[in-house]
C-alpha positions in Angstrom: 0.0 0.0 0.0 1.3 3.1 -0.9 2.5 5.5 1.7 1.0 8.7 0.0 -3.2 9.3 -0.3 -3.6 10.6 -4.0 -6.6 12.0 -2.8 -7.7 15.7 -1.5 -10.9 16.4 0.4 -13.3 18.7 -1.5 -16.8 20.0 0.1 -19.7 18.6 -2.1 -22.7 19.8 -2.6 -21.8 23.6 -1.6 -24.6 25.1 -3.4 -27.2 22.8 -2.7 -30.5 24.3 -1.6 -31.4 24.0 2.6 -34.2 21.3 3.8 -36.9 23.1 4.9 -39.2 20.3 6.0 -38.8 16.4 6.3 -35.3 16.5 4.6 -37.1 18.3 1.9 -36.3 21.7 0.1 -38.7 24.2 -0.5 -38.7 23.4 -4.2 -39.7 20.0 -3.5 -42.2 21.0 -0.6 -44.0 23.2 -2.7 -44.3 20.6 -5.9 -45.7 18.2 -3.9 -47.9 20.7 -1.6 -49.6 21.7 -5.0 -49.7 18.7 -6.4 -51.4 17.4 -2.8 -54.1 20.5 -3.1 -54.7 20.0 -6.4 -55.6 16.4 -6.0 -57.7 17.2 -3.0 -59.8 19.8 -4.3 -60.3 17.1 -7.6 -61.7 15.0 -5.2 -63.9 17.1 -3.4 -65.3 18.6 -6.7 -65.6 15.1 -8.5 -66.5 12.4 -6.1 -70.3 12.8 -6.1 -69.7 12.7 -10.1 -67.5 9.9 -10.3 -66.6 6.9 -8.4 -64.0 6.7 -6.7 -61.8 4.0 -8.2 -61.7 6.1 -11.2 -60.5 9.4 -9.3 -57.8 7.2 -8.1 -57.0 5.2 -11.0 -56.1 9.3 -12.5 -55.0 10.7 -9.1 -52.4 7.8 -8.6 -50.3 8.3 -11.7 -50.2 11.6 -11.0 -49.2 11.6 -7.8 -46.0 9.3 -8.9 -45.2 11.7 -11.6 -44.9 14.6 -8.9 -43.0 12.8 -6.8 -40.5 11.6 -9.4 -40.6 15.2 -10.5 -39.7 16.6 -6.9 -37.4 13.6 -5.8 -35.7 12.8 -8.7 -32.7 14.0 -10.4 -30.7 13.9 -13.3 -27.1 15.1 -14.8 -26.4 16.7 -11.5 -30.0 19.2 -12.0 -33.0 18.0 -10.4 -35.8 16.7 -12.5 -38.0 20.1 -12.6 -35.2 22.1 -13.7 -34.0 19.9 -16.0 -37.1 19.2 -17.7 -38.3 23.0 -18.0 -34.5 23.6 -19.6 -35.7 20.3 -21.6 -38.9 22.6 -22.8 -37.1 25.9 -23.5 -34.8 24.3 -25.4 -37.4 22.9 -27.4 -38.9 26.3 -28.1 -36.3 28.4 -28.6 -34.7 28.9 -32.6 -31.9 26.3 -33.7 -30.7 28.8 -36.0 -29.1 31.7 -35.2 -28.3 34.7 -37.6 -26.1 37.9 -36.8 -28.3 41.0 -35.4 -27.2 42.8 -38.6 -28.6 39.8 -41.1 -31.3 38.3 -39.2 -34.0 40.1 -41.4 -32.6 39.6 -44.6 -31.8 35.9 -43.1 -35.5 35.7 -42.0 -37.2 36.6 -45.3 -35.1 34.5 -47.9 -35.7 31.7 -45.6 -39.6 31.9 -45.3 -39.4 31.6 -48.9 -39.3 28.1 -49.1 -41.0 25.0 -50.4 -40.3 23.0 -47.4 -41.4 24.0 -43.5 -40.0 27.0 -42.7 -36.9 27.3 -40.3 -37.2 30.8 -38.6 -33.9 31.3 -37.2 -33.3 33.4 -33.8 -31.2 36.8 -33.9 -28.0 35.7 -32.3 -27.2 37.7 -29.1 -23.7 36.8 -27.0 -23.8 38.2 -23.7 -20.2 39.3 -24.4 -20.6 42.7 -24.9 -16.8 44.0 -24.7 -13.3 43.0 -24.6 -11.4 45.0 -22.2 -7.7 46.2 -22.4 -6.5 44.7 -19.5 -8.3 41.4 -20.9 -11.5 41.2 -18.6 -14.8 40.5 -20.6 -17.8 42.5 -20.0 -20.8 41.0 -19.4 -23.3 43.1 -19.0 -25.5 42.3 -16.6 -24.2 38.8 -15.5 -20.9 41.1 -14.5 -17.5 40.4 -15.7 -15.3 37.6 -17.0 -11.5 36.5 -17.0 -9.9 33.6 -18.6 -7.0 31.9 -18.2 -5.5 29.1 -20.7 -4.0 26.3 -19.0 -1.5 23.5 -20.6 -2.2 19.5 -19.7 0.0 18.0 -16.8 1.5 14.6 -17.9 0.3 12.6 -14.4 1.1 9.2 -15.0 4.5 9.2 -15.6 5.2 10.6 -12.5 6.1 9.1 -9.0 3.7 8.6 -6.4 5.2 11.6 -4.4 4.6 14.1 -7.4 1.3 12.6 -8.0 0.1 13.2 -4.3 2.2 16.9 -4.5 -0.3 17.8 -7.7 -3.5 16.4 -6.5 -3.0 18.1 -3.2 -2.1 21.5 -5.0 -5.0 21.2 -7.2 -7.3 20.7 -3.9 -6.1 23.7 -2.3 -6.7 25.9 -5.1 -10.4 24.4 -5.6 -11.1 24.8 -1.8 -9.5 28.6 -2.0 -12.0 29.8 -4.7 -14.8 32.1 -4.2 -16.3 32.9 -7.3 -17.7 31.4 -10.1 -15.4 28.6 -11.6 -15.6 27.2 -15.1 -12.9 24.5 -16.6 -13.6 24.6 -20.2 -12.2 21.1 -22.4 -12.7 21.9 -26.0 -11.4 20.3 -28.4 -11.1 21.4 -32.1 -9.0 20.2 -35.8 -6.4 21.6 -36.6 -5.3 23.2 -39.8 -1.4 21.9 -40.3 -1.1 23.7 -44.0 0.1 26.8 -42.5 2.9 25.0 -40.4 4.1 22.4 -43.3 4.5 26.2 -45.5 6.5 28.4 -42.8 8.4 25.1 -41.8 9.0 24.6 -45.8 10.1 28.3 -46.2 12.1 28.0 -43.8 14.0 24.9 -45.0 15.2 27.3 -47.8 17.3 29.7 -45.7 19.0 27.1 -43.4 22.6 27.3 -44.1 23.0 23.8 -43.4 22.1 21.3 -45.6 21.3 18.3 -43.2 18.7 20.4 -41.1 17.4 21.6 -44.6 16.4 18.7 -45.4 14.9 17.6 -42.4 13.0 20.9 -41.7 11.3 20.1 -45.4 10.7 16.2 -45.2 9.1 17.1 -41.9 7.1 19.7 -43.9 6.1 16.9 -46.2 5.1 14.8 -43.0 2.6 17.6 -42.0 1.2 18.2 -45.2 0.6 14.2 -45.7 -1.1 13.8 -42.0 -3.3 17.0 -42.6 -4.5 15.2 -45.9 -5.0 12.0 -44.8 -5.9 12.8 -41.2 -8.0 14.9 -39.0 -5.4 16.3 -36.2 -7.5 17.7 -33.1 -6.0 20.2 -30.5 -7.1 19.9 -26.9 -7.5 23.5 -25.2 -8.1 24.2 -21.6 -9.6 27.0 -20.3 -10.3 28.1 -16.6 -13.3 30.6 -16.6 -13.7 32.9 -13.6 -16.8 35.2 -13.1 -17.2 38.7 -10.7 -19.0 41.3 -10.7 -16.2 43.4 -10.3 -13.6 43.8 -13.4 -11.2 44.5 -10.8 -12.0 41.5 -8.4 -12.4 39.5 -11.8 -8.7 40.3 -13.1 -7.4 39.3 -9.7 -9.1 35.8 -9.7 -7.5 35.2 -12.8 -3.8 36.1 -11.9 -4.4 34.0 -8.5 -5.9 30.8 -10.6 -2.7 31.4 -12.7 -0.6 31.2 -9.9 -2.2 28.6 -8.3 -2.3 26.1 -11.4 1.5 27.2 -12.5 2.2 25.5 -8.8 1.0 22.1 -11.0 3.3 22.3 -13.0 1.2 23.5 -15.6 2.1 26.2 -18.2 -0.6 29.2 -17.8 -1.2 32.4 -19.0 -4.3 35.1 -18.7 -5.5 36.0 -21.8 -4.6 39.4 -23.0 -7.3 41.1 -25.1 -6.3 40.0 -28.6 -6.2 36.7 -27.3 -9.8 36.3 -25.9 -11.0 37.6 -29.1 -9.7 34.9 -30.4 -11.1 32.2 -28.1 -14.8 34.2 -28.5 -14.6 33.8 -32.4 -13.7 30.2 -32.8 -16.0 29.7 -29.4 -19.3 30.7 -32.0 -18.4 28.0 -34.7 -16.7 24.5 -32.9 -15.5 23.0 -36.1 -13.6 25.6 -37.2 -9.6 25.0 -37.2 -7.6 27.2 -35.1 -6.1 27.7 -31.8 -4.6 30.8 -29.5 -1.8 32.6 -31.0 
Protein backbone atom coordinates (compact mmCIF):
# COMPACT_ATOMS: atom_id res chain seq x y z
CA UNK A 1 0.00 0.00 0.00
CA UNK A 2 1.28 3.10 -0.88
CA UNK A 3 2.50 5.47 1.73
CA UNK A 4 0.97 8.74 -0.05
CA UNK A 5 -3.17 9.28 -0.27
CA UNK A 6 -3.55 10.60 -4.00
CA UNK A 7 -6.56 11.99 -2.83
CA UNK A 8 -7.67 15.70 -1.52
CA UNK A 9 -10.87 16.37 0.43
CA UNK A 10 -13.33 18.67 -1.55
CA UNK A 11 -16.78 20.00 0.06
CA UNK A 12 -19.73 18.61 -2.12
CA UNK A 13 -22.74 19.82 -2.64
CA UNK A 14 -21.82 23.65 -1.60
CA UNK A 15 -24.62 25.14 -3.35
CA UNK A 16 -27.16 22.80 -2.70
CA UNK A 17 -30.48 24.32 -1.57
CA UNK A 18 -31.37 23.98 2.58
CA UNK A 19 -34.20 21.33 3.75
CA UNK A 20 -36.91 23.13 4.88
CA UNK A 21 -39.19 20.27 6.03
CA UNK A 22 -38.77 16.37 6.27
CA UNK A 23 -35.35 16.51 4.61
CA UNK A 24 -37.06 18.26 1.91
CA UNK A 25 -36.30 21.72 0.09
CA UNK A 26 -38.74 24.15 -0.48
CA UNK A 27 -38.71 23.42 -4.16
CA UNK A 28 -39.71 19.98 -3.48
CA UNK A 29 -42.18 21.01 -0.60
CA UNK A 30 -44.02 23.19 -2.74
CA UNK A 31 -44.34 20.60 -5.92
CA UNK A 32 -45.69 18.15 -3.93
CA UNK A 33 -47.87 20.68 -1.62
CA UNK A 34 -49.61 21.73 -5.01
CA UNK A 35 -49.69 18.65 -6.37
CA UNK A 36 -51.38 17.44 -2.83
CA UNK A 37 -54.15 20.49 -3.10
CA UNK A 38 -54.75 20.01 -6.38
CA UNK A 39 -55.58 16.45 -6.04
CA UNK A 40 -57.67 17.17 -2.97
CA UNK A 41 -59.79 19.83 -4.34
CA UNK A 42 -60.28 17.06 -7.57
CA UNK A 43 -61.69 14.97 -5.16
CA UNK A 44 -63.88 17.09 -3.35
CA UNK A 45 -65.32 18.61 -6.73
CA UNK A 46 -65.63 15.08 -8.53
CA UNK A 47 -66.46 12.38 -6.13
CA UNK A 48 -70.34 12.83 -6.07
CA UNK A 49 -69.73 12.67 -10.14
CA UNK A 50 -67.52 9.89 -10.31
CA UNK A 51 -66.64 6.92 -8.41
CA UNK A 52 -64.00 6.66 -6.71
CA UNK A 53 -61.85 4.04 -8.19
CA UNK A 54 -61.74 6.14 -11.24
CA UNK A 55 -60.53 9.42 -9.27
CA UNK A 56 -57.84 7.18 -8.11
CA UNK A 57 -56.99 5.15 -11.00
CA UNK A 58 -56.12 9.27 -12.47
CA UNK A 59 -55.03 10.74 -9.07
CA UNK A 60 -52.39 7.81 -8.59
CA UNK A 61 -50.34 8.34 -11.67
CA UNK A 62 -50.20 11.62 -10.97
CA UNK A 63 -49.19 11.58 -7.83
CA UNK A 64 -46.02 9.33 -8.92
CA UNK A 65 -45.19 11.69 -11.65
CA UNK A 66 -44.93 14.59 -8.90
CA UNK A 67 -43.00 12.76 -6.77
CA UNK A 68 -40.51 11.63 -9.36
CA UNK A 69 -40.57 15.21 -10.53
CA UNK A 70 -39.72 16.60 -6.91
CA UNK A 71 -37.41 13.60 -5.76
CA UNK A 72 -35.72 12.80 -8.68
CA UNK A 73 -32.71 13.95 -10.37
CA UNK A 74 -30.70 13.87 -13.30
CA UNK A 75 -27.09 15.15 -14.80
CA UNK A 76 -26.42 16.68 -11.48
CA UNK A 77 -29.96 19.25 -11.98
CA UNK A 78 -32.97 18.02 -10.35
CA UNK A 79 -35.76 16.74 -12.45
CA UNK A 80 -38.05 20.10 -12.59
CA UNK A 81 -35.22 22.11 -13.69
CA UNK A 82 -34.01 19.90 -16.03
CA UNK A 83 -37.08 19.23 -17.66
CA UNK A 84 -38.30 23.02 -18.05
CA UNK A 85 -34.51 23.57 -19.59
CA UNK A 86 -35.72 20.31 -21.65
CA UNK A 87 -38.92 22.60 -22.79
CA UNK A 88 -37.10 25.93 -23.49
CA UNK A 89 -34.81 24.26 -25.42
CA UNK A 90 -37.39 22.86 -27.38
CA UNK A 91 -38.94 26.31 -28.11
CA UNK A 92 -36.34 28.40 -28.60
CA UNK A 93 -34.70 28.91 -32.60
CA UNK A 94 -31.90 26.27 -33.74
CA UNK A 95 -30.71 28.78 -35.95
CA UNK A 96 -29.09 31.69 -35.23
CA UNK A 97 -28.34 34.69 -37.63
CA UNK A 98 -26.13 37.93 -36.82
CA UNK A 99 -28.30 41.03 -35.36
CA UNK A 100 -27.22 42.83 -38.63
CA UNK A 101 -28.56 39.77 -41.13
CA UNK A 102 -31.34 38.29 -39.24
CA UNK A 103 -34.04 40.13 -41.40
CA UNK A 104 -32.65 39.57 -44.65
CA UNK A 105 -31.82 35.87 -43.15
CA UNK A 106 -35.53 35.70 -42.01
CA UNK A 107 -37.18 36.60 -45.33
CA UNK A 108 -35.12 34.47 -47.85
CA UNK A 109 -35.69 31.65 -45.58
CA UNK A 110 -39.62 31.86 -45.29
CA UNK A 111 -39.44 31.55 -48.88
CA UNK A 112 -39.30 28.12 -49.14
CA UNK A 113 -41.03 24.97 -50.36
CA UNK A 114 -40.35 23.00 -47.40
CA UNK A 115 -41.44 24.00 -43.54
CA UNK A 116 -40.04 26.99 -42.75
CA UNK A 117 -36.95 27.31 -40.30
CA UNK A 118 -37.17 30.84 -38.61
CA UNK A 119 -33.87 31.31 -37.19
CA UNK A 120 -33.27 33.44 -33.79
CA UNK A 121 -31.19 36.77 -33.86
CA UNK A 122 -28.03 35.68 -32.30
CA UNK A 123 -27.24 37.73 -29.05
CA UNK A 124 -23.75 36.83 -26.96
CA UNK A 125 -23.79 38.23 -23.68
CA UNK A 126 -20.17 39.26 -24.38
CA UNK A 127 -20.60 42.73 -24.92
CA UNK A 128 -16.78 44.03 -24.69
CA UNK A 129 -13.30 42.98 -24.59
CA UNK A 130 -11.37 45.02 -22.23
CA UNK A 131 -7.68 46.25 -22.42
CA UNK A 132 -6.47 44.70 -19.45
CA UNK A 133 -8.35 41.44 -20.93
CA UNK A 134 -11.52 41.22 -18.56
CA UNK A 135 -14.76 40.48 -20.58
CA UNK A 136 -17.84 42.54 -19.98
CA UNK A 137 -20.82 40.95 -19.40
CA UNK A 138 -23.28 43.09 -18.96
CA UNK A 139 -25.46 42.31 -16.59
CA UNK A 140 -24.21 38.80 -15.48
CA UNK A 141 -20.88 41.08 -14.48
CA UNK A 142 -17.48 40.40 -15.68
CA UNK A 143 -15.30 37.56 -17.01
CA UNK A 144 -11.49 36.46 -16.97
CA UNK A 145 -9.89 33.59 -18.59
CA UNK A 146 -7.01 31.86 -18.18
CA UNK A 147 -5.50 29.14 -20.68
CA UNK A 148 -4.02 26.34 -18.96
CA UNK A 149 -1.48 23.54 -20.57
CA UNK A 150 -2.17 19.53 -19.71
CA UNK A 151 -0.02 17.96 -16.81
CA UNK A 152 1.51 14.60 -17.87
CA UNK A 153 0.31 12.58 -14.41
CA UNK A 154 1.14 9.20 -15.02
CA UNK A 155 4.47 9.18 -15.64
CA UNK A 156 5.20 10.59 -12.48
CA UNK A 157 6.13 9.08 -8.98
CA UNK A 158 3.73 8.61 -6.39
CA UNK A 159 5.18 11.58 -4.41
CA UNK A 160 4.62 14.14 -7.43
CA UNK A 161 1.34 12.60 -8.02
CA UNK A 162 0.11 13.16 -4.25
CA UNK A 163 2.17 16.89 -4.55
CA UNK A 164 -0.27 17.83 -7.71
CA UNK A 165 -3.49 16.41 -6.51
CA UNK A 166 -3.02 18.07 -3.17
CA UNK A 167 -2.10 21.50 -4.99
CA UNK A 168 -5.00 21.19 -7.24
CA UNK A 169 -7.28 20.65 -3.89
CA UNK A 170 -6.11 23.67 -2.25
CA UNK A 171 -6.72 25.85 -5.07
CA UNK A 172 -10.37 24.40 -5.60
CA UNK A 173 -11.14 24.83 -1.77
CA UNK A 174 -9.52 28.57 -2.01
CA UNK A 175 -12.04 29.81 -4.74
CA UNK A 176 -14.76 32.12 -4.17
CA UNK A 177 -16.31 32.92 -7.25
CA UNK A 178 -17.66 31.37 -10.09
CA UNK A 179 -15.44 28.64 -11.63
CA UNK A 180 -15.57 27.19 -15.07
CA UNK A 181 -12.87 24.52 -16.60
CA UNK A 182 -13.61 24.65 -20.16
CA UNK A 183 -12.21 21.11 -22.42
CA UNK A 184 -12.66 21.90 -25.97
CA UNK A 185 -11.35 20.25 -28.37
CA UNK A 186 -11.12 21.37 -32.07
CA UNK A 187 -8.96 20.20 -35.82
CA UNK A 188 -6.43 21.61 -36.57
CA UNK A 189 -5.26 23.15 -39.79
CA UNK A 190 -1.41 21.93 -40.31
CA UNK A 191 -1.07 23.74 -44.02
CA UNK A 192 0.08 26.77 -42.46
CA UNK A 193 2.88 25.04 -40.44
CA UNK A 194 4.13 22.43 -43.31
CA UNK A 195 4.51 26.19 -45.49
CA UNK A 196 6.46 28.38 -42.77
CA UNK A 197 8.37 25.09 -41.85
CA UNK A 198 9.04 24.61 -45.84
CA UNK A 199 10.05 28.25 -46.22
CA UNK A 200 12.15 28.05 -43.84
CA UNK A 201 14.05 24.89 -44.97
CA UNK A 202 15.16 27.30 -47.80
CA UNK A 203 17.31 29.66 -45.65
CA UNK A 204 18.99 27.06 -43.43
CA UNK A 205 22.57 27.32 -44.10
CA UNK A 206 23.01 23.81 -43.42
CA UNK A 207 22.09 21.31 -45.63
CA UNK A 208 21.30 18.31 -43.17
CA UNK A 209 18.66 20.36 -41.12
CA UNK A 210 17.36 21.56 -44.56
CA UNK A 211 16.40 18.73 -45.44
CA UNK A 212 14.86 17.60 -42.41
CA UNK A 213 13.00 20.93 -41.73
CA UNK A 214 11.28 20.06 -45.42
CA UNK A 215 10.73 16.23 -45.16
CA UNK A 216 9.13 17.11 -41.92
CA UNK A 217 7.07 19.68 -43.90
CA UNK A 218 6.07 16.92 -46.25
CA UNK A 219 5.12 14.81 -42.97
CA UNK A 220 2.56 17.58 -42.00
CA UNK A 221 1.17 18.23 -45.16
CA UNK A 222 0.55 14.15 -45.71
CA UNK A 223 -1.07 13.81 -42.04
CA UNK A 224 -3.26 16.97 -42.62
CA UNK A 225 -4.52 15.21 -45.88
CA UNK A 226 -4.98 12.04 -44.82
CA UNK A 227 -5.93 12.78 -41.20
CA UNK A 228 -8.02 14.94 -39.05
CA UNK A 229 -5.40 16.28 -36.21
CA UNK A 230 -7.53 17.75 -33.12
CA UNK A 231 -5.99 20.18 -30.48
CA UNK A 232 -7.15 19.87 -26.85
CA UNK A 233 -7.46 23.48 -25.25
CA UNK A 234 -8.05 24.20 -21.58
CA UNK A 235 -9.64 27.04 -20.32
CA UNK A 236 -10.31 28.13 -16.56
CA UNK A 237 -13.28 30.58 -16.65
CA UNK A 238 -13.72 32.87 -13.61
CA UNK A 239 -16.83 35.25 -13.12
CA UNK A 240 -17.15 38.65 -10.66
CA UNK A 241 -19.00 41.28 -10.66
CA UNK A 242 -16.21 43.41 -10.35
CA UNK A 243 -13.58 43.82 -13.39
CA UNK A 244 -11.21 44.48 -10.83
CA UNK A 245 -12.03 41.54 -8.37
CA UNK A 246 -12.43 39.46 -11.77
CA UNK A 247 -8.72 40.34 -13.14
CA UNK A 248 -7.39 39.29 -9.67
CA UNK A 249 -9.14 35.81 -9.65
CA UNK A 250 -7.49 35.23 -12.80
CA UNK A 251 -3.81 36.07 -11.92
CA UNK A 252 -4.37 33.99 -8.49
CA UNK A 253 -5.93 30.82 -10.61
CA UNK A 254 -2.66 31.41 -12.70
CA UNK A 255 -0.57 31.17 -9.86
CA UNK A 256 -2.21 28.60 -8.27
CA UNK A 257 -2.29 26.06 -11.39
CA UNK A 258 1.53 27.18 -12.46
CA UNK A 259 2.15 25.48 -8.84
CA UNK A 260 0.97 22.06 -10.99
CA UNK A 261 3.29 22.31 -13.00
CA UNK A 262 1.15 23.54 -15.64
CA UNK A 263 2.14 26.19 -18.20
CA UNK A 264 -0.61 29.19 -17.78
CA UNK A 265 -1.16 32.41 -19.02
CA UNK A 266 -4.30 35.14 -18.68
CA UNK A 267 -5.53 36.03 -21.79
CA UNK A 268 -4.60 39.44 -22.98
CA UNK A 269 -7.31 41.08 -25.13
CA UNK A 270 -6.32 40.04 -28.56
CA UNK A 271 -6.17 36.71 -27.29
CA UNK A 272 -9.80 36.26 -25.90
CA UNK A 273 -10.99 37.60 -29.15
CA UNK A 274 -9.69 34.94 -30.43
CA UNK A 275 -11.07 32.22 -28.13
CA UNK A 276 -14.82 34.19 -28.45
CA UNK A 277 -14.62 33.83 -32.35
CA UNK A 278 -13.75 30.21 -32.77
CA UNK A 279 -16.01 29.71 -29.41
CA UNK A 280 -19.33 30.72 -31.99
CA UNK A 281 -18.37 28.00 -34.73
CA UNK A 282 -16.72 24.46 -32.88
CA UNK A 283 -15.52 23.00 -36.10
CA UNK A 284 -13.58 25.63 -37.24
CA UNK A 285 -9.61 24.98 -37.15
CA UNK A 286 -7.59 27.23 -35.14
CA UNK A 287 -6.08 27.71 -31.75
CA UNK A 288 -4.62 30.78 -29.49
CA UNK A 289 -1.82 32.58 -30.97
Amino acid sequence: MSEYELGAHIPADVDAPDKVVYNLTFRQAAILAATAAGLWLAWQQLRDLLPGPVLLAVGLPVAAVAVVVALGRRDGLSLDRWLLAGLRHARTPKAYLPPHAAGAGRARLLHTTSRPVVPGVLQLPAQAVGADGVLDLGQHGTAAVVAVSTVNFGLRDPAEQAALIDTFGRWLNALTCPTQILLTTRPVDLTARARTLSAAAGHLNHDGLAALAADHAVFLTRLGEQTQPLARQVLVVVRDPARVRARRHADDTAAALARCAANTRVLDPTQLTHVLTHAVDPRRPGGLP
